[in-house]
Structure formats: structure tokens, C-alpha cells
C-alpha positions in Angstrom: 0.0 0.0 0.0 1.4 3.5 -1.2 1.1 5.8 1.8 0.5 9.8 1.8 3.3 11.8 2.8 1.8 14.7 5.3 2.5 17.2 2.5 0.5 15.5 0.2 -2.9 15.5 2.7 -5.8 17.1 1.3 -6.0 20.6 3.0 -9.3 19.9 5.5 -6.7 17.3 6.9 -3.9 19.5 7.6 -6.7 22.2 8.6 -8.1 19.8 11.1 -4.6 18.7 12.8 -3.4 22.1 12.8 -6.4 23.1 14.7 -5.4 20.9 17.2 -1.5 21.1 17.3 -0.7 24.4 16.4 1.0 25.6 13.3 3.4 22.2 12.3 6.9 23.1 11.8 8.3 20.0 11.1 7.3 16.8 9.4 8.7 13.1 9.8 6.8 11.0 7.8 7.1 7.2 8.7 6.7 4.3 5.8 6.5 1.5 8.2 3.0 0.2 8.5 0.7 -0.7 6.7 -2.7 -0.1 8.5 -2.9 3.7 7.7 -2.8 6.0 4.6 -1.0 8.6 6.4 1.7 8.0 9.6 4.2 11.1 9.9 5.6 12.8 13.5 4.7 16.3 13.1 6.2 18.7 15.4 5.4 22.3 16.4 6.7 25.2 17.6 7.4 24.6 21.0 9.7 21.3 20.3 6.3 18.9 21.2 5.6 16.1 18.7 2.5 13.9 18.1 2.4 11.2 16.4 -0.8 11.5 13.6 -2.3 8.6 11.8 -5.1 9.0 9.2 -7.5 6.4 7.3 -9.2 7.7 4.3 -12.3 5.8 3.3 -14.9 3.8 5.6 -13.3 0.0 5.6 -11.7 -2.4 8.3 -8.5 -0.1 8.3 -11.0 2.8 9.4 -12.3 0.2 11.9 -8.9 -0.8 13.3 -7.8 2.9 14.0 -11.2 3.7 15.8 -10.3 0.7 17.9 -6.3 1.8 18.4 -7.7 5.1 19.5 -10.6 3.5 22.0 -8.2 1.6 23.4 -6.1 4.0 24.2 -8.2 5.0 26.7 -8.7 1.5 28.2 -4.8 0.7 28.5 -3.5 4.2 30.1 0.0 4.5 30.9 0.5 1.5 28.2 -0.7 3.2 25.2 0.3 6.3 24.2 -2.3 8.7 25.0 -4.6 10.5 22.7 -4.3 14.2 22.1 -7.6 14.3 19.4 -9.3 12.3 17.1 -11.7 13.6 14.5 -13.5 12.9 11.6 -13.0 15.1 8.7 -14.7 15.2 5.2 -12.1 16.1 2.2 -12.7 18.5 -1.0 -14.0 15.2 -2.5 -15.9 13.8 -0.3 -14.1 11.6 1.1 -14.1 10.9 5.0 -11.0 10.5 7.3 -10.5 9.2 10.4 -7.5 11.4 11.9 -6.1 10.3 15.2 -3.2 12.4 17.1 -1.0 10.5 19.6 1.9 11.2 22.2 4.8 10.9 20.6 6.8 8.0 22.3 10.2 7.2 21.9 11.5 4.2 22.1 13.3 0.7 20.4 11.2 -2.3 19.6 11.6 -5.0 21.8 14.3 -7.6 21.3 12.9 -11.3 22.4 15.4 -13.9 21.0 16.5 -16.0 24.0 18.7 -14.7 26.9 18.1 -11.3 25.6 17.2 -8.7 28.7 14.1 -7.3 26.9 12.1 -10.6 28.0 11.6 -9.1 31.4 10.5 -5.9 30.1 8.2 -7.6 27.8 7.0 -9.9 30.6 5.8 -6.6 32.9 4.0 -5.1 30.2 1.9 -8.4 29.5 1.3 -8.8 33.1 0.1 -5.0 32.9 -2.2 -5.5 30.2 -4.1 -8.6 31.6 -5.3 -6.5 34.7 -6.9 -3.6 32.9 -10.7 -4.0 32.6 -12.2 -3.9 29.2 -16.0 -2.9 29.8 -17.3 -1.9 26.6 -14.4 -3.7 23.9 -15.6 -6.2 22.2 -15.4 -9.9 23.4 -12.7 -12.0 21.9 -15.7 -14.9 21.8 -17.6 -12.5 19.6 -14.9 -11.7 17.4 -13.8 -15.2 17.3 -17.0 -17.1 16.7 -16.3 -18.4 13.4 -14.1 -21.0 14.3 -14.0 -23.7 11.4 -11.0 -21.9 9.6 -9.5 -25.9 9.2 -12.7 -26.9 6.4 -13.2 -23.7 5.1 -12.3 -23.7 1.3 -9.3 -22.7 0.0 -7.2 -23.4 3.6 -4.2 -25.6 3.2 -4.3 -28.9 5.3 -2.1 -29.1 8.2 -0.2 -32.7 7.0 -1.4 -36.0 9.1 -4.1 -34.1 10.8 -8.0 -34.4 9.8 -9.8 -30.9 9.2 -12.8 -31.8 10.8 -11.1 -32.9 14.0 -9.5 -29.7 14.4 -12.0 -27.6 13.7 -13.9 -29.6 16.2 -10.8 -29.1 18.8 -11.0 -25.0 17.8 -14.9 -24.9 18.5 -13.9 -24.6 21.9 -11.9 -21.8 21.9 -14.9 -18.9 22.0 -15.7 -20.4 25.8 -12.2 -20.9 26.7 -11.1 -17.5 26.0 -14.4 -15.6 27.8 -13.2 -12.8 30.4 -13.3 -9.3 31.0 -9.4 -8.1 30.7 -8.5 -5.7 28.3 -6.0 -7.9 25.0 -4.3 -7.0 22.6 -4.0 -9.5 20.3 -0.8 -8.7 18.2 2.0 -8.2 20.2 5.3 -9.2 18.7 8.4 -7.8 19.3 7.6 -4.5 17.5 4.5 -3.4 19.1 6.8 -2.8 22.5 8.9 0.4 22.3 11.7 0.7 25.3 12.8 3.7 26.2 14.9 3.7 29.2 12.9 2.4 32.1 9.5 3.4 29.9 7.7 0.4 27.9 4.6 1.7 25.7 2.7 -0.8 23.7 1.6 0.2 20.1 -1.0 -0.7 16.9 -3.7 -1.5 19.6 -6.0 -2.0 16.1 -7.6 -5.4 17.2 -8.7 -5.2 20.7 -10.5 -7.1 23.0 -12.4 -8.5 25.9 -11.4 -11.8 27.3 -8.9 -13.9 29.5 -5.8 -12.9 31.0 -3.4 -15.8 29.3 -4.4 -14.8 25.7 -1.4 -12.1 25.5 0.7 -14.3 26.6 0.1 -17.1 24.4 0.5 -14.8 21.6 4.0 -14.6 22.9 4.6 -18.0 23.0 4.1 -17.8 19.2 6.6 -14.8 18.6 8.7 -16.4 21.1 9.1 -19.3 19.0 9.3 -16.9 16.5 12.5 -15.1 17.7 14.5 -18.2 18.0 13.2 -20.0 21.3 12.1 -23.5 20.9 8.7 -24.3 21.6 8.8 -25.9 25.2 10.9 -23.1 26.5 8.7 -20.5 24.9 5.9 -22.1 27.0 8.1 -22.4 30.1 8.6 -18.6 30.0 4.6 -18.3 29.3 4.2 -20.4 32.7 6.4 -17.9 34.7 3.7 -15.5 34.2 1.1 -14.1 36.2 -1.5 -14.9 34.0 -0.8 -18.4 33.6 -3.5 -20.5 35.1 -4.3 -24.3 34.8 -7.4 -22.9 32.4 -4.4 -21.4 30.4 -3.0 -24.8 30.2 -5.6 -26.4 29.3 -6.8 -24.0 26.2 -3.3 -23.5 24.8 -3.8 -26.8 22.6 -7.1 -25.7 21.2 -6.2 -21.7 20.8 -3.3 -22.4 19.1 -5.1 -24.6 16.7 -7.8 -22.1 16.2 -5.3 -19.1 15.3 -3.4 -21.7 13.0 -6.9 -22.3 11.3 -7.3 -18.6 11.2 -3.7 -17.2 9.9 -3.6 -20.0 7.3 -7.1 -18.9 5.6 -5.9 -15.0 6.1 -2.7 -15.9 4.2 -5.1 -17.6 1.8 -7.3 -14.4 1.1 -4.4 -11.9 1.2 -4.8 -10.3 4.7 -2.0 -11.8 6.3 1.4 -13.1 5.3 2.1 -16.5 4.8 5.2 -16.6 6.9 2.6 -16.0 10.0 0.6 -18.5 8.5 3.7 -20.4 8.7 4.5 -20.3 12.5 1.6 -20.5 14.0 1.3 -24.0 12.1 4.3 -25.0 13.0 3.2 -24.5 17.0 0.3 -26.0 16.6 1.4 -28.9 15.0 3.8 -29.3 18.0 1.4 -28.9 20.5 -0.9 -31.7 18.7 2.3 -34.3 18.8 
């Protein structure tokens, strides 16, 4: 996706932010992501920065940023905070979701084994899965649809029946009920150390539901970053929000978000090499 560079924003836009900011002195626009049309630090007068992200057109991506914004106010101190969000309607006709941010400094997260950044990562997790989510959606709304495995056009997962996993999935929309804020998507990125400051980022998918979720999601980028799968789920266990229900639904869960991933990759929404890993653990959890 070809992004707008600030410059380039139709002039409502820059009207609307300005409003907000002040006169914008400086502009660093950022090509990473790929969830809005428009990401750029803009700074003002006074040396402050906010980070601005835009979405042009009602769609999911639109969706995602209302959520990140939401959020936001769900997972203080986490997230960075708000400064605006509005709603603006171009020269065309065209809606856009604006959304201004703190600007937070700040590395990704580095969580190959041994490195230091796994205790970091480990407090922020624990942080998340205390903070209530009244009002986000339920993760056993959004993940209803569970029979990924015989939907057409998903790959097999070799030696294992399709039926009898989506069968073992099923049971993920009950097993992951609760009422702690999630976010979903963390992987190393998504954390951004500064110092003794950790914020989390691209809180786009949100939701409502048990405390171990997060942290089987970094079981997956654990195995990701190099660890193998046992001791990525030792380090999960060392958790606070590690439970014996935890134990129990990591089989199933990671079979559901196998099912899942592999039909995204299918239709394009998600890259195969996710696709990929989350197989790969699920197939080892089903040896």
C-alpha cells in the first residue's frame, strides 16, 4: 500500500490537525506500517511532537484505527495517550479518520532468547491482563467463526484431519471468555523501550477476554524469535496470568489461530510466513 506523505494530505486534513496542534513546523513522515494511509511525527513550535495517523475511506482499516484510538483509553500508561481524534470530510468527499498520539520514543523490543528485553516484555503483559475492558468487544464475539480448518481454499495441516480440528477449535470462543483488556498482536515491534519506559503500540484489534491470551501470543513470537517451543511455553508459565485454564486451552487456541492465519494468508490479509509459524506450533502442540 502507497502511503501519503503529510505534505500530500488534502488541506481539511492539515486544517483539522493544525487546529489541534498548532502551526506544524516539522514533518517526519514514517513508511512503516501498513494499516494507515497517512503515519508522519509532526512537530510544532514549541519542540512537542504527536504522532498523527489517518485512514481515508470507511473499511476495516478505518475500523482498526477507531479501535487503536478506543483503546487507548482503556490501557493508560501503556498506550500512548490520545491528544484528538476527528473525523473530517475532504474537498472530495471523502471521510477521514485522523487520530493524534503522544509521541513515544523508544526501540522495539528484542525477544530472541537470553536477551534482557524478555523481562521488560513480561511486565508489560502482566500490565495488560489486569486492565478492565467494559465496553471492547469480546474475543468470543470476534472469534466465533471457528471452522477456519474446512473452510475452502485453507491448506491442510499434513497428518491431521480438518474436521477434528475444527472440532478441537470450536472450543476456543468459551475458553477465552473474560473481561481483561487484550491486545491480540503483540510481537516484538508493538513494544517500544525507552529507558525504564515500555509503551505498547498498533492497539488495532482489541479485546475483551482472559488474561493468558497475551501471553500465548508470545509464545508464538517467542518461537518466533528463535526459542524453541517448550521453552517458549516455560517462560509463558512464569507468568502471572498463567493458570491451569491457560494450560488447558493453549492446545485448542493455538489450533484455532493456526486455522485462522492459514485462511488470512489464503485471502491476502495476512502473510504467509505468519501463516507459517503459527502451524508450525500447533502442529507441535498436537504431537
Amino acid at each position: 500500500m502507497a502511503k501519503t506523505a503529510w505534505g500530500d494530505v488534502p488541506s481539511e486534513v492539515g486544517t483539522a490537525v493544525t487546529n489541534k496542534l498548532g502551526p506544524i513546523v516539522r514533518v517526519e513522515d514514517v513508511p512503516e506500517g501498513q494499516s494507515a494511509d497517512v503515519t508522519a511525527v509532526l512537530g510544532v513550535a514549541s519542540g512537542d511532537r504527536a504522532f498523527v495517523k489517518a485512514v481515508v475511506g470507511v473499511s476495516p482499516r478505518m475500523r482498526w484505527l477507531r479501535n487503536e484510538a478506543a483503546a487507548a483509553t482503556k490501557a493508560v500508561g501503556i498506550a500512548p495517550a490520545v491528544r484528538f481524534s476527528e473525523d473530517v470530510i475532504d474537498g472530495e468527499g471523502r471521510r477521514w479518520f485522523v487520530v493524534g498520539f503522544d509521541h513515544v520514543p523508544g526501540r522495539p523490543a528484542d525477544l530472541s532468547p537470553g536477551s534482557p528485553d524478555l523481562a521488560v516484555a513480561a511486565r508489560v503483559v502482566e500490565r495488560i491482563a489486569v486492565v478492565p475492558a467494559p465496553g471492547v468487544r469480546p474475543l468470543s464475539d470476534r472469534w466465533a467463526e471457528t471452522a477456519w480448518w474446512t473452510h475452502a481454499g485453507t491448506p491442510e495441516l499434513a497428518g491431521h484431519d480438518s474436521a477434528a480440528l475444527d472440532e478441537l477449535a470450536a472450543r476456543v470462543p468459551d475458553l477465552v471468555r473474560g473481561d481483561r483488556l487484550v491486545h491480540t498482536d503483540l510481537h516484538g515491534l508493538q513494544f517500544l523501550i525507552d529507558g525504564d519506559r515500555v509503551a505498547v503500540i498498533d492497539w488495532g484489534l482489541p479485546g475483551q477476554g482472559a488474561p493468558w491470551v497475551d501471553t500465548a501470543f508470545m509464545v508464538l513470537r517467542l518461537f518466533e524469535a528463535g526459542h524453541t517451543p517448550s521453552a517458549a511455553e516455560a517462560w509463558a508459565r512464569e507468568r502471572s496470568t498463567w493458570s491451569g485454564d491457560a494450560e488447558g486451552a493453549l492446545t485448542p487456541w493455538a489450533v484455532f489461530i493456526a486455522g485462522l492465519w492459514s485462511h488470512w494468508a489464503t485471502v491476502g490479509r495476512s502473510p504467509q510466513h505468519r501463516a507459517d509459524l503459527a502451524r508450525g506450533f500447533a502442529e507441535y502442540r498436537l504431537r
